[in-house]
ModelCIF file with pLDDT and N, C-alpha, C, O atoms, coordinates in Angstrom:
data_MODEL
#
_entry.id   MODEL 
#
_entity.id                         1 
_entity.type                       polymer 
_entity.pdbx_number_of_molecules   1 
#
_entity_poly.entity_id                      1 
_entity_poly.type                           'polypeptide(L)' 
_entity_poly.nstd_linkage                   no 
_entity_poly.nstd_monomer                   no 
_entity_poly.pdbx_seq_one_letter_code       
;(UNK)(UNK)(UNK)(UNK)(UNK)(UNK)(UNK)(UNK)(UNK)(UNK)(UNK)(UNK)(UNK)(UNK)(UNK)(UNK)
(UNK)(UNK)(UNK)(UNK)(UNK)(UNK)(UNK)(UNK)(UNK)(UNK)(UNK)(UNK)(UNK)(UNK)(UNK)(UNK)
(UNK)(UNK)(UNK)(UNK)(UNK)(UNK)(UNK)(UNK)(UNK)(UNK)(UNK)(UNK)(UNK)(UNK)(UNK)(UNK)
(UNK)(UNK)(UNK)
;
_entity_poly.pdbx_seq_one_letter_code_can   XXXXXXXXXXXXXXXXXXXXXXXXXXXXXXXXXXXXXXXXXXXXXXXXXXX 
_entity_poly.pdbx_strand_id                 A 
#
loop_
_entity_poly_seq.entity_id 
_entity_poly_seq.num 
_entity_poly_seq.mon_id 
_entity_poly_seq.hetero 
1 1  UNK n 
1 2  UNK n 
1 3  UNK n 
1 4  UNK n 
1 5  UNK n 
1 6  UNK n 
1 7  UNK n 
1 8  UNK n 
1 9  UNK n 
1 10 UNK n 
1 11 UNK n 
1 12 UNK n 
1 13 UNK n 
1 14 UNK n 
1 15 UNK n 
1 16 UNK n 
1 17 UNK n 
1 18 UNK n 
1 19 UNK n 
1 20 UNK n 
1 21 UNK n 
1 22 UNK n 
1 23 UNK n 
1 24 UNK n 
1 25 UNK n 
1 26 UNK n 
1 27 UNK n 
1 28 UNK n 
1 29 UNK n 
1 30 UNK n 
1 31 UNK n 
1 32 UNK n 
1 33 UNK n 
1 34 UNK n 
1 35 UNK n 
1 36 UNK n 
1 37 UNK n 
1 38 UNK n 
1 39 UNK n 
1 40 UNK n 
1 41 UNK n 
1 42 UNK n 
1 43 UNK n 
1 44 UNK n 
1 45 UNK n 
1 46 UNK n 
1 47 UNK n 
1 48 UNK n 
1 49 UNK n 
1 50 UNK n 
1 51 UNK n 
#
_struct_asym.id          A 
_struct_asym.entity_id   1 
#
loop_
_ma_qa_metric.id 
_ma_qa_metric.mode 
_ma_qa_metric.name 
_ma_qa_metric.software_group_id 
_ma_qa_metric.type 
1 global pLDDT . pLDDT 
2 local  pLDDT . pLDDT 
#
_ma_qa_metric_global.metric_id      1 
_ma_qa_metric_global.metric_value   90.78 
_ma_qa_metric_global.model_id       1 
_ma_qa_metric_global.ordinal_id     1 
#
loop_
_ma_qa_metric_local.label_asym_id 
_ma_qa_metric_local.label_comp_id 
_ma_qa_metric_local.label_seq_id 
_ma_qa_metric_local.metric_id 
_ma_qa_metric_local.metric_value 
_ma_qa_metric_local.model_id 
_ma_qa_metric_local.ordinal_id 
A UNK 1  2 70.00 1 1  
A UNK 2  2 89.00 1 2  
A UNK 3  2 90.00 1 3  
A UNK 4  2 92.00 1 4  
A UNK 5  2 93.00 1 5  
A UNK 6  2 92.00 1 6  
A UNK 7  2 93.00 1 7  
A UNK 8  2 94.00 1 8  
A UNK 9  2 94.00 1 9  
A UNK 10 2 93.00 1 10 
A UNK 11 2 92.00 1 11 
A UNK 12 2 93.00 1 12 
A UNK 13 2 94.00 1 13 
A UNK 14 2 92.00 1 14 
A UNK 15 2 90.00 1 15 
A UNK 16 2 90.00 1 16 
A UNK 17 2 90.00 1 17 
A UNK 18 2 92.00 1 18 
A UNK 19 2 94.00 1 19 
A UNK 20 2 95.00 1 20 
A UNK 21 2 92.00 1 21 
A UNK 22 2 93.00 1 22 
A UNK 23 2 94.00 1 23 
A UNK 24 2 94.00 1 24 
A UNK 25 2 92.00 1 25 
A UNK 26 2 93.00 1 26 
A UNK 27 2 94.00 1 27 
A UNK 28 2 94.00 1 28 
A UNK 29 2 92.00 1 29 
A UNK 30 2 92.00 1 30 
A UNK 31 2 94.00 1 31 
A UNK 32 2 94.00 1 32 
A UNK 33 2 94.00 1 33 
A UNK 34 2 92.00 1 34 
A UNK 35 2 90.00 1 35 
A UNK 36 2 93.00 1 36 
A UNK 37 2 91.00 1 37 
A UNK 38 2 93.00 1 38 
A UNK 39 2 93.00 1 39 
A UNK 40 2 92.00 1 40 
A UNK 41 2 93.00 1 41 
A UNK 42 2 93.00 1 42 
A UNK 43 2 92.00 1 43 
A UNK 44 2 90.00 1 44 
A UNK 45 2 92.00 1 45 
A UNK 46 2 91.00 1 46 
A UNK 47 2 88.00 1 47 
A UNK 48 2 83.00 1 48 
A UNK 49 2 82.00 1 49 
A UNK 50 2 81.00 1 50 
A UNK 51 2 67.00 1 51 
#
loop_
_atom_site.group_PDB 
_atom_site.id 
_atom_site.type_symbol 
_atom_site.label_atom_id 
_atom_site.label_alt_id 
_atom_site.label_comp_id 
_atom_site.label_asym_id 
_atom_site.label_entity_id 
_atom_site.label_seq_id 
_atom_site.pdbx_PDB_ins_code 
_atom_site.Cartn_x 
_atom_site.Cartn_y 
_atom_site.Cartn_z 
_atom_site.occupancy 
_atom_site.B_iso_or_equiv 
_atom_site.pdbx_formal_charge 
_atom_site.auth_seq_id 
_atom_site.auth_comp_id 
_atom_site.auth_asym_id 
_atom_site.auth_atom_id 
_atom_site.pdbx_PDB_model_num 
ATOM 1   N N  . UNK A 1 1  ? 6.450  -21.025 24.101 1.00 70.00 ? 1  UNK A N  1 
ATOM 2   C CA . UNK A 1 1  ? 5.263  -20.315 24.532 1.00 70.00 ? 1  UNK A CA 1 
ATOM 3   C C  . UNK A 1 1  ? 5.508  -18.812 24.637 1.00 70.00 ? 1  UNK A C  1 
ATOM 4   O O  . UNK A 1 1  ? 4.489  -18.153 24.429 1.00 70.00 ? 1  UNK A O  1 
ATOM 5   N N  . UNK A 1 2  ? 6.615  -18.104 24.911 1.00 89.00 ? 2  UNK A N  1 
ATOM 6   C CA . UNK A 1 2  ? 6.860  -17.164 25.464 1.00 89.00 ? 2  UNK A CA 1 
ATOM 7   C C  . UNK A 1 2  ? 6.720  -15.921 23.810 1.00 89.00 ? 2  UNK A C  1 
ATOM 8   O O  . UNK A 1 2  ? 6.272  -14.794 23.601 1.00 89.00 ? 2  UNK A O  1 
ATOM 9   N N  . UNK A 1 3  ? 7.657  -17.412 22.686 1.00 90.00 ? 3  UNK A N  1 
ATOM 10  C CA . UNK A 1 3  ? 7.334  -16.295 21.403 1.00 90.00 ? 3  UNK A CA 1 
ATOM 11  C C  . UNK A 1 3  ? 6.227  -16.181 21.059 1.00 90.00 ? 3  UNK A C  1 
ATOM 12  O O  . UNK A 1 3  ? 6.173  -15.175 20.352 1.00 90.00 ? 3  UNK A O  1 
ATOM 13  N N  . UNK A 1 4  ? 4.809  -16.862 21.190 1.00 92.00 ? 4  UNK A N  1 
ATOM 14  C CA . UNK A 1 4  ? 3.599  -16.789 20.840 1.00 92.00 ? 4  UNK A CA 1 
ATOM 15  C C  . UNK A 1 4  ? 3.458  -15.571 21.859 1.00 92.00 ? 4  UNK A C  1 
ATOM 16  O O  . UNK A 1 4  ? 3.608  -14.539 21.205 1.00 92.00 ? 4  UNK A O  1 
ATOM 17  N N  . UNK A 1 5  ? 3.305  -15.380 22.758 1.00 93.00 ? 5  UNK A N  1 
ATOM 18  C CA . UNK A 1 5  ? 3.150  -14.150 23.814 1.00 93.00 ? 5  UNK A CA 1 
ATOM 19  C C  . UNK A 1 5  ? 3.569  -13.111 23.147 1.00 93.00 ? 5  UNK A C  1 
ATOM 20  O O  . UNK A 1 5  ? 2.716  -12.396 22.621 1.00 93.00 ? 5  UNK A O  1 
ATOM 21  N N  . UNK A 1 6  ? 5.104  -12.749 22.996 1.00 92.00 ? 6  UNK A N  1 
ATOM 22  C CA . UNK A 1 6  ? 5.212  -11.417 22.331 1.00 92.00 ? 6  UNK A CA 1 
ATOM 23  C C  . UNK A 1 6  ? 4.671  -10.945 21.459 1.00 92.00 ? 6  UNK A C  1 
ATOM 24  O O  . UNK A 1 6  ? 4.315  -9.778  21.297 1.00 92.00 ? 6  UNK A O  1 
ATOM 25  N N  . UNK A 1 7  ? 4.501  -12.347 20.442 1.00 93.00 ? 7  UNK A N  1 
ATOM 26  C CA . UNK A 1 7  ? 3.893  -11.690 18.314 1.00 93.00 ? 7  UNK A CA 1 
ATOM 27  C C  . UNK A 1 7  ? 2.923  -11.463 19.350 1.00 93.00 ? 7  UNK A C  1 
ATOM 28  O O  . UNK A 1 7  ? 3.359  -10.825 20.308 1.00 93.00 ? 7  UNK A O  1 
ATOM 29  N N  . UNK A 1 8  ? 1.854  -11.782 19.397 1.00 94.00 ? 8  UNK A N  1 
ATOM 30  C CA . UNK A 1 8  ? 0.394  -11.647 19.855 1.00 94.00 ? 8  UNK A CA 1 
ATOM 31  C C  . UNK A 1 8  ? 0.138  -10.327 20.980 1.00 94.00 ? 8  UNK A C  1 
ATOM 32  O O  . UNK A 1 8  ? -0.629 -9.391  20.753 1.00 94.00 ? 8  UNK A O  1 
ATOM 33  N N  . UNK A 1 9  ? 0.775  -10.453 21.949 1.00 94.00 ? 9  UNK A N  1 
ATOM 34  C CA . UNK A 1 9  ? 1.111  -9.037  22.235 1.00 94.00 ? 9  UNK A CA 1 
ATOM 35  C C  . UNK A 1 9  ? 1.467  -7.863  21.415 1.00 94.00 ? 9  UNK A C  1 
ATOM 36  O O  . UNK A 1 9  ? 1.023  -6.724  21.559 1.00 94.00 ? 9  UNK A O  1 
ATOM 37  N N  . UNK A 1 10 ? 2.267  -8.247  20.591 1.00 93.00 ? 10 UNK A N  1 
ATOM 38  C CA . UNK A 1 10 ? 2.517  -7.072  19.437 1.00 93.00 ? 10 UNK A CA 1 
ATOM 39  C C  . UNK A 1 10 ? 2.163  -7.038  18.699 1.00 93.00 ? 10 UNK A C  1 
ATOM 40  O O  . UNK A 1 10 ? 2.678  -6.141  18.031 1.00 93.00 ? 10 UNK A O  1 
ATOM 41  N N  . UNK A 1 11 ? 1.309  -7.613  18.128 1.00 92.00 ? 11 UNK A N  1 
ATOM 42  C CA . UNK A 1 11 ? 0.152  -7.904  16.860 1.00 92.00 ? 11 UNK A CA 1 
ATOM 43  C C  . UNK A 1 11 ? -0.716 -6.957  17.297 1.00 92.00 ? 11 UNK A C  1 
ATOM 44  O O  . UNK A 1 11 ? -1.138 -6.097  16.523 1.00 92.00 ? 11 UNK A O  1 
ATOM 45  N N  . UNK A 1 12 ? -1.157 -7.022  18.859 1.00 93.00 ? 12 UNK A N  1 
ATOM 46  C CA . UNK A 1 12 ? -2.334 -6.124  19.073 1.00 93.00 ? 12 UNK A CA 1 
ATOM 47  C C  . UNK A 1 12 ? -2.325 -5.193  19.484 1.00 93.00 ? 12 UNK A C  1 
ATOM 48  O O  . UNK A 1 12 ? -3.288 -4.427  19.464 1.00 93.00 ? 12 UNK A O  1 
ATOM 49  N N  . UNK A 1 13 ? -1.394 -4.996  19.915 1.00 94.00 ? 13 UNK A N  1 
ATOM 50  C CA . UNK A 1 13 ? -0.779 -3.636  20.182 1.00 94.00 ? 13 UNK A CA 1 
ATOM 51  C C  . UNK A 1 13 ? -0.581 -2.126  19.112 1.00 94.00 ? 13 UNK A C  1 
ATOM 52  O O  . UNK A 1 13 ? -0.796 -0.932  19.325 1.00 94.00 ? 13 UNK A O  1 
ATOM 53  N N  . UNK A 1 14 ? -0.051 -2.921  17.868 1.00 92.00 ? 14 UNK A N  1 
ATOM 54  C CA . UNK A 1 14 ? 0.241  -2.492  16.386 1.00 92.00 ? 14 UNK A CA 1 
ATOM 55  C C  . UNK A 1 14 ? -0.795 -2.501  16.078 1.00 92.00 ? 14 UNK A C  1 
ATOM 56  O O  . UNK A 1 14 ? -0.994 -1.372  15.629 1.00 92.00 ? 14 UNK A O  1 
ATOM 57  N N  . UNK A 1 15 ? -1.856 -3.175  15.991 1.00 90.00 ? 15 UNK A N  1 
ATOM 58  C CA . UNK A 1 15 ? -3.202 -3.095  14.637 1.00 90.00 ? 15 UNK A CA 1 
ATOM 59  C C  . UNK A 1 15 ? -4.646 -2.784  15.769 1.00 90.00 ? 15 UNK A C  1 
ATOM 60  O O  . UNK A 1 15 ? -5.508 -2.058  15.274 1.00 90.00 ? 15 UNK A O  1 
ATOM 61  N N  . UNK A 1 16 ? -4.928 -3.321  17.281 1.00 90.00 ? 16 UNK A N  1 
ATOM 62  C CA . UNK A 1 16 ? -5.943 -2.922  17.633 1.00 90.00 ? 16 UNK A CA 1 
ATOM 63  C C  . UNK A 1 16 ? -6.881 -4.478  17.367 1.00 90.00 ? 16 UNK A C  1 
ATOM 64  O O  . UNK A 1 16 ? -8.093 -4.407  17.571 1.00 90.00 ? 16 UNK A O  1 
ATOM 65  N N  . UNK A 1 17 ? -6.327 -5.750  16.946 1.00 90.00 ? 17 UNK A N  1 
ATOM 66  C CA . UNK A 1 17 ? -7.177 -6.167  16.184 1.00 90.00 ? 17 UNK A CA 1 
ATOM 67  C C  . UNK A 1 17 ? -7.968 -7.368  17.749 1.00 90.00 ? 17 UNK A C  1 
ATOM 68  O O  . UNK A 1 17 ? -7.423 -7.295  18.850 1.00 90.00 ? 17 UNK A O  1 
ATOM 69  N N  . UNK A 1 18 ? -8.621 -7.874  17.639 1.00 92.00 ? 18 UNK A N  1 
ATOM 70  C CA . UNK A 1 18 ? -8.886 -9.067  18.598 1.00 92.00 ? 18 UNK A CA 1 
ATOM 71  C C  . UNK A 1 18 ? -7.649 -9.780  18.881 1.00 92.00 ? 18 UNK A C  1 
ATOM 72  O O  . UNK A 1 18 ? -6.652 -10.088 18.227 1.00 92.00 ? 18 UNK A O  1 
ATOM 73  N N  . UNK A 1 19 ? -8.206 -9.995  20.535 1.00 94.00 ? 19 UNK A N  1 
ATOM 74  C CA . UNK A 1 19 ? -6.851 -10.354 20.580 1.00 94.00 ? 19 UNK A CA 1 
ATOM 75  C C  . UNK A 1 19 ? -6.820 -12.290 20.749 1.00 94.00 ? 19 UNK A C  1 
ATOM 76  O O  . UNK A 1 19 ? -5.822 -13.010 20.722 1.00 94.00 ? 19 UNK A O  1 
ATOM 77  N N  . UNK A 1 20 ? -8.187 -12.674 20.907 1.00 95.00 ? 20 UNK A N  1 
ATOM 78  C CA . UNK A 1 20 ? -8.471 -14.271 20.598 1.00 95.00 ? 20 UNK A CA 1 
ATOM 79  C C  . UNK A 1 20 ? -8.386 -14.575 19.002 1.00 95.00 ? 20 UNK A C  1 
ATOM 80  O O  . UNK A 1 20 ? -8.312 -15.717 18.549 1.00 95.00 ? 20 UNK A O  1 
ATOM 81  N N  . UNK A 1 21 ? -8.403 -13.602 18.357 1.00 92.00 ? 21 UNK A N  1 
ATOM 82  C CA . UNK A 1 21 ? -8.476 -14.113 16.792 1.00 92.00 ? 21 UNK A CA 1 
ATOM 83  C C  . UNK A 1 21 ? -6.544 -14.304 16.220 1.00 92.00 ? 21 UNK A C  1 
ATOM 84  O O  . UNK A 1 21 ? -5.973 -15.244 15.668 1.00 92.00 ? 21 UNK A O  1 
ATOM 85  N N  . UNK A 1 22 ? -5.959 -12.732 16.752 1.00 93.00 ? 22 UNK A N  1 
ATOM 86  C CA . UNK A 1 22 ? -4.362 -12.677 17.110 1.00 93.00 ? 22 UNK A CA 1 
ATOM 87  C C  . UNK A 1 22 ? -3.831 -14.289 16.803 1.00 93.00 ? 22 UNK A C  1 
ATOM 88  O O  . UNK A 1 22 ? -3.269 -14.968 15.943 1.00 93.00 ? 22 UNK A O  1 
ATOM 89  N N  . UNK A 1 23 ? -4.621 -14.395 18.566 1.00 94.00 ? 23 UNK A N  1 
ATOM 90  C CA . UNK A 1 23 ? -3.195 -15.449 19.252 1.00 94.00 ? 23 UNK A CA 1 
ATOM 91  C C  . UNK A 1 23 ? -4.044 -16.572 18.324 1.00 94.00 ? 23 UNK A C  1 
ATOM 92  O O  . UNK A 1 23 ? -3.156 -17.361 18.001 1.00 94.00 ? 23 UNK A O  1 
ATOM 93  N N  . UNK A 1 24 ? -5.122 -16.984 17.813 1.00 94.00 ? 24 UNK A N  1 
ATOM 94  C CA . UNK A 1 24 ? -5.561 -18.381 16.904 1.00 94.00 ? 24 UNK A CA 1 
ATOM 95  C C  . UNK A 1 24 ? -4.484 -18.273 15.897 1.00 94.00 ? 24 UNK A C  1 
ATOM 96  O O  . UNK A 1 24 ? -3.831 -19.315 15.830 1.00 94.00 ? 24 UNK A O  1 
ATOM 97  N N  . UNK A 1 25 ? -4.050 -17.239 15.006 1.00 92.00 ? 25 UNK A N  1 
ATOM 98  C CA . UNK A 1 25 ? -3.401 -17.584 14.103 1.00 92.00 ? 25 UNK A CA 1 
ATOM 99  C C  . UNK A 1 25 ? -2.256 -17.589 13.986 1.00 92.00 ? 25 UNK A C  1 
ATOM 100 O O  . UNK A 1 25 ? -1.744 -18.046 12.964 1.00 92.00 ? 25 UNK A O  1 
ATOM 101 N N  . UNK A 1 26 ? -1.295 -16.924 15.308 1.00 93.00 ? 26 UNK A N  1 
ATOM 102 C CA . UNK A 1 26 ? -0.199 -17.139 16.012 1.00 93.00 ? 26 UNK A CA 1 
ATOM 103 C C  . UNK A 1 26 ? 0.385  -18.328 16.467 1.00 93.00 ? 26 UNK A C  1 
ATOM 104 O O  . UNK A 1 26 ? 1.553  -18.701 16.578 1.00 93.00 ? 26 UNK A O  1 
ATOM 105 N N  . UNK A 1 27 ? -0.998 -18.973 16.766 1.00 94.00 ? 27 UNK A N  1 
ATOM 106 C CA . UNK A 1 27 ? -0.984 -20.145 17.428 1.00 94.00 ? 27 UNK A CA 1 
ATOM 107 C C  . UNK A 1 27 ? -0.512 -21.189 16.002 1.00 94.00 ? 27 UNK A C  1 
ATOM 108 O O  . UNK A 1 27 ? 0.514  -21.867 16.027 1.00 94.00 ? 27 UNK A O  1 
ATOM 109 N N  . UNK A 1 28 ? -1.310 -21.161 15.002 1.00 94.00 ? 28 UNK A N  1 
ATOM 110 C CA . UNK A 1 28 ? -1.216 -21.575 13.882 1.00 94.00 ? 28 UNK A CA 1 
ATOM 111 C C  . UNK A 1 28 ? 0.105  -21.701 13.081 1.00 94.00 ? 28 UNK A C  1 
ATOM 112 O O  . UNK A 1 28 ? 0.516  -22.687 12.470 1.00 94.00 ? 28 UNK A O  1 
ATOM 113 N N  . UNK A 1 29 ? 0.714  -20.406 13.228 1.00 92.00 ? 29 UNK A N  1 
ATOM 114 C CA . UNK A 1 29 ? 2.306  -20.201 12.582 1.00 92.00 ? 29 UNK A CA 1 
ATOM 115 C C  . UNK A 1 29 ? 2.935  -21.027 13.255 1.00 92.00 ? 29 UNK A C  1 
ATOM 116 O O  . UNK A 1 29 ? 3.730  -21.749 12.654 1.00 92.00 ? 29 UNK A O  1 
ATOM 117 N N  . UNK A 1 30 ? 2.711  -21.231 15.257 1.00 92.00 ? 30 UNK A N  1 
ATOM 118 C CA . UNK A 1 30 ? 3.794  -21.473 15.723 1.00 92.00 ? 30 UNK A CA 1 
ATOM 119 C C  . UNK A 1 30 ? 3.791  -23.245 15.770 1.00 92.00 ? 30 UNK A C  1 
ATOM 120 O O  . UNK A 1 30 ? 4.723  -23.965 16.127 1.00 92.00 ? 30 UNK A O  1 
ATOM 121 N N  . UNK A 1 31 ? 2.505  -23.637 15.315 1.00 94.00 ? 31 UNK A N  1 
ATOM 122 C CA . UNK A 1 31 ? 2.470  -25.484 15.169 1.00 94.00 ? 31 UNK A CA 1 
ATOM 123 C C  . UNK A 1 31 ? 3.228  -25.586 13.810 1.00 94.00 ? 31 UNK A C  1 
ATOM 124 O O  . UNK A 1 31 ? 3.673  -26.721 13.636 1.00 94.00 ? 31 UNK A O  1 
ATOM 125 N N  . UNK A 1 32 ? 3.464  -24.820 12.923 1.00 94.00 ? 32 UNK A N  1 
ATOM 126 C CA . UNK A 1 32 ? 3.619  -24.806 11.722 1.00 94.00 ? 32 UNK A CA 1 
ATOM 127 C C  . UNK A 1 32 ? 5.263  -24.765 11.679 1.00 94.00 ? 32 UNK A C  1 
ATOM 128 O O  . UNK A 1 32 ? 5.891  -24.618 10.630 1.00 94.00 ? 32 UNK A O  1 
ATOM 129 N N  . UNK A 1 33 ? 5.740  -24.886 12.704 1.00 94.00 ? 33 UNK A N  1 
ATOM 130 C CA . UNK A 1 33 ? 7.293  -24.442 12.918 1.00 94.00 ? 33 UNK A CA 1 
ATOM 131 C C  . UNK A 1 33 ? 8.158  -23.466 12.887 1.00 94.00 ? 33 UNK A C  1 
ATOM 132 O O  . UNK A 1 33 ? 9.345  -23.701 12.661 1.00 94.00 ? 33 UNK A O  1 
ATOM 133 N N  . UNK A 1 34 ? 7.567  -21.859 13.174 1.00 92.00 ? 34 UNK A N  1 
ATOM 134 C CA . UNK A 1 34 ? 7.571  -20.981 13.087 1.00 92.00 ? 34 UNK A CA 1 
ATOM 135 C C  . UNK A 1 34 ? 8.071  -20.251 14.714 1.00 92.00 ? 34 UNK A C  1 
ATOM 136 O O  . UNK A 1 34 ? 7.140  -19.580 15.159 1.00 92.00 ? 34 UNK A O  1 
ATOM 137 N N  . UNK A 1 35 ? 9.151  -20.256 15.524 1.00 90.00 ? 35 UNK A N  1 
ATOM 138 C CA . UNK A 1 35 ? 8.890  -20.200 16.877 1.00 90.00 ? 35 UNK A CA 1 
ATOM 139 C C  . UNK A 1 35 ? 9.738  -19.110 16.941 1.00 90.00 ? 35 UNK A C  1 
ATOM 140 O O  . UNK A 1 35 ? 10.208 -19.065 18.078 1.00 90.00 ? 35 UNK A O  1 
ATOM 141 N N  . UNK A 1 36 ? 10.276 -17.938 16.041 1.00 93.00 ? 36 UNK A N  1 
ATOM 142 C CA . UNK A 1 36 ? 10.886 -16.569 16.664 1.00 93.00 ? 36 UNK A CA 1 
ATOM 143 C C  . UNK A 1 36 ? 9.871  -15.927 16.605 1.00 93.00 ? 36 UNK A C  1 
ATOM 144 O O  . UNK A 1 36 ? 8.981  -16.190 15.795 1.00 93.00 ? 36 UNK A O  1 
ATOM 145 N N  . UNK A 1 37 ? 9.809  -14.904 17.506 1.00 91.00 ? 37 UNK A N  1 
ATOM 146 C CA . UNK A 1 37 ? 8.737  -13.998 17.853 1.00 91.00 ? 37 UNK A CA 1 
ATOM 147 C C  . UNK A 1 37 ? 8.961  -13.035 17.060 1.00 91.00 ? 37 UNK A C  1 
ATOM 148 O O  . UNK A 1 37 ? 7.865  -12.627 16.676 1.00 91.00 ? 37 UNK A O  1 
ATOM 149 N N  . UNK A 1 38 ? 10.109 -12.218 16.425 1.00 93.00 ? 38 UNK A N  1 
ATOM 150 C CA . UNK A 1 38 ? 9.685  -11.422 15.416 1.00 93.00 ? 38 UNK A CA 1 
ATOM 151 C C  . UNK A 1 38 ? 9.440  -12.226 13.581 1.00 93.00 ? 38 UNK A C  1 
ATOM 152 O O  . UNK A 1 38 ? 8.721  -11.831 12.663 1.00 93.00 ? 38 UNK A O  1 
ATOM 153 N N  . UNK A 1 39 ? 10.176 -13.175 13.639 1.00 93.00 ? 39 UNK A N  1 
ATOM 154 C CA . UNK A 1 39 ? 8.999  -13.744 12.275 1.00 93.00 ? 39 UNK A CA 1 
ATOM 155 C C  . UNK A 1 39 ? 7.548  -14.014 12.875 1.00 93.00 ? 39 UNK A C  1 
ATOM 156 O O  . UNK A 1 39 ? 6.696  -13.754 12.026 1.00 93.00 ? 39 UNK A O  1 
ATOM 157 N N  . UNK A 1 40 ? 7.082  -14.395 13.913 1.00 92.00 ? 40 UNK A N  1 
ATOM 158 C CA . UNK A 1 40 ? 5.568  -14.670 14.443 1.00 92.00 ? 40 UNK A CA 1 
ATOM 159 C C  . UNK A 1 40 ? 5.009  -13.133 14.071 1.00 92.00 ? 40 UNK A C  1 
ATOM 160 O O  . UNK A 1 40 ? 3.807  -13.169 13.809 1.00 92.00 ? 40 UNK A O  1 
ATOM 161 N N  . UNK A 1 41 ? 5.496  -12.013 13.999 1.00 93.00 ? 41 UNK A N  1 
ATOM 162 C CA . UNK A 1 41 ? 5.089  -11.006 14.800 1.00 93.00 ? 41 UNK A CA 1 
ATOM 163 C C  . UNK A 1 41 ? 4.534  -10.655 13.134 1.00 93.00 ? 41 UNK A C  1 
ATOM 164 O O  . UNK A 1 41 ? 3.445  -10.295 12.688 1.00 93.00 ? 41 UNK A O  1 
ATOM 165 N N  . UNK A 1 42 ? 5.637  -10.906 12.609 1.00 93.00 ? 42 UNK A N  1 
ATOM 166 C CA . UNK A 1 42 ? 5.855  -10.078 11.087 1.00 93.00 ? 42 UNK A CA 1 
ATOM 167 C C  . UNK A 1 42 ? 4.512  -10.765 10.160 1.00 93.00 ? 42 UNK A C  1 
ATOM 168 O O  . UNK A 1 42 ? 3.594  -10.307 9.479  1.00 93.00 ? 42 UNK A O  1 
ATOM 169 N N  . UNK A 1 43 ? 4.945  -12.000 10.534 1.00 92.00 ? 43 UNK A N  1 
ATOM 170 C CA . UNK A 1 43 ? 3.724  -13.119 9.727  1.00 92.00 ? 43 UNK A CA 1 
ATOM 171 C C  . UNK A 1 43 ? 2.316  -12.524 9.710  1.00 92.00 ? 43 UNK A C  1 
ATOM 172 O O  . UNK A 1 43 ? 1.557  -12.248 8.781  1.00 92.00 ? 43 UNK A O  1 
ATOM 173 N N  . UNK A 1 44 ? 2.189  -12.393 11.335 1.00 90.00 ? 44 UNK A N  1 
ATOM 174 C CA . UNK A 1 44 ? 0.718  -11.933 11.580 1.00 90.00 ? 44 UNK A CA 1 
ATOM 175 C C  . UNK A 1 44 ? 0.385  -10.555 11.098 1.00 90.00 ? 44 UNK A C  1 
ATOM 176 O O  . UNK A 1 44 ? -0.667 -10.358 10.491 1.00 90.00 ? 44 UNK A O  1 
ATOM 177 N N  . UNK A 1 45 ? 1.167  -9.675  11.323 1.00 92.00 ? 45 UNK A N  1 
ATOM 178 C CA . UNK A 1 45 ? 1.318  -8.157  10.915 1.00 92.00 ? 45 UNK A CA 1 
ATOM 179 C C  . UNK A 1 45 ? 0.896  -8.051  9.211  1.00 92.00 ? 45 UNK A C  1 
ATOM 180 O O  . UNK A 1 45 ? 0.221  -7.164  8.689  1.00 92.00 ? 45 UNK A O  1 
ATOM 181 N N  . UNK A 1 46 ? 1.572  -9.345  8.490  1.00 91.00 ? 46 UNK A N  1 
ATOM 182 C CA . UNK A 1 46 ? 1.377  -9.251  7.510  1.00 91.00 ? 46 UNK A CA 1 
ATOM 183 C C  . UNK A 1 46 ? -0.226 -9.685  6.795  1.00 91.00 ? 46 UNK A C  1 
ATOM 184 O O  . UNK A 1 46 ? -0.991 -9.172  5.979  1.00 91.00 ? 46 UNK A O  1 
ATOM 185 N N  . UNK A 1 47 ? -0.191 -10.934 7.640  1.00 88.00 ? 47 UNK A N  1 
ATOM 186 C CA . UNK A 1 47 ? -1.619 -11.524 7.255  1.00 88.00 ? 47 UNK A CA 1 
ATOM 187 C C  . UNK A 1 47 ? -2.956 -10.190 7.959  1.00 88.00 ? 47 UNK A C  1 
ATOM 188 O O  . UNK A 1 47 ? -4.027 -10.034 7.374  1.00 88.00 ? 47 UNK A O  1 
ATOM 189 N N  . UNK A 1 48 ? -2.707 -9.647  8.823  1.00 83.00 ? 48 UNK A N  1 
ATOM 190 C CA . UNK A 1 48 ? -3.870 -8.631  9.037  1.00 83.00 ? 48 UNK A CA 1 
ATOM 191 C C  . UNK A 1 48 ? -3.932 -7.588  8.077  1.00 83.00 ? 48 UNK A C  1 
ATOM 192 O O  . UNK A 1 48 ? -4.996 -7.109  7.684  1.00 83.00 ? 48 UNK A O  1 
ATOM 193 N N  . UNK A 1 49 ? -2.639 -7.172  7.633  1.00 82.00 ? 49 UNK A N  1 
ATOM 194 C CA . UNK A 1 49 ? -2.511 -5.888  6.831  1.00 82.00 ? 49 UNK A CA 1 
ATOM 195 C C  . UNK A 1 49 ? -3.465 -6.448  5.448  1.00 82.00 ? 49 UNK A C  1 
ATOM 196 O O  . UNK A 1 49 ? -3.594 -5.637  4.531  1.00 82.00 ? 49 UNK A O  1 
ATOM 197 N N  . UNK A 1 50 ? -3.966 -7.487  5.336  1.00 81.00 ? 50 UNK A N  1 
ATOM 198 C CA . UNK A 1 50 ? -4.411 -7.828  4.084  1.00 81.00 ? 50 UNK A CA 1 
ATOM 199 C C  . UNK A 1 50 ? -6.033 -7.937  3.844  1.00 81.00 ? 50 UNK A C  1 
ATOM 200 O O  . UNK A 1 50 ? -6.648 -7.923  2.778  1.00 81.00 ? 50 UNK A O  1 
ATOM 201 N N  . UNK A 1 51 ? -6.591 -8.068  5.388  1.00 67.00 ? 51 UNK A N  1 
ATOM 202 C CA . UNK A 1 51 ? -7.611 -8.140  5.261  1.00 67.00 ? 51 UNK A CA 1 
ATOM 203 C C  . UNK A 1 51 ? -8.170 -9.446  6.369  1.00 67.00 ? 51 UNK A C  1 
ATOM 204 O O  . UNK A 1 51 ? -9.363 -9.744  6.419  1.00 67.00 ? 51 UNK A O  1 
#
């Protein structure tokens, strides 16, 4: 739980973006087996930078 907290914290911090939309797809990486907070962070960073 704690790495979903940081990406998502730092997701929105970095981009400004919502922060319920953030943690949905944070949430998403981290069922997906994804549980360090800087790959969470990077993932999301990446998927916003795109659109």
């Amino acid at each position: 739980m704690d790495a979903q907290r940081i990406a998502v914290d730092a997701v929105v911090v970095l981009t400004g973006c919502d922060r319920d939309a953030v943690a949905a797809f944070i949430r998403r990486l981290y069922l997906a087996g994804i549980t360090d907070p800087k790959r969470l962070t990077f993932k999301g960073l990446q998927a916003l930078s795109r659109g």
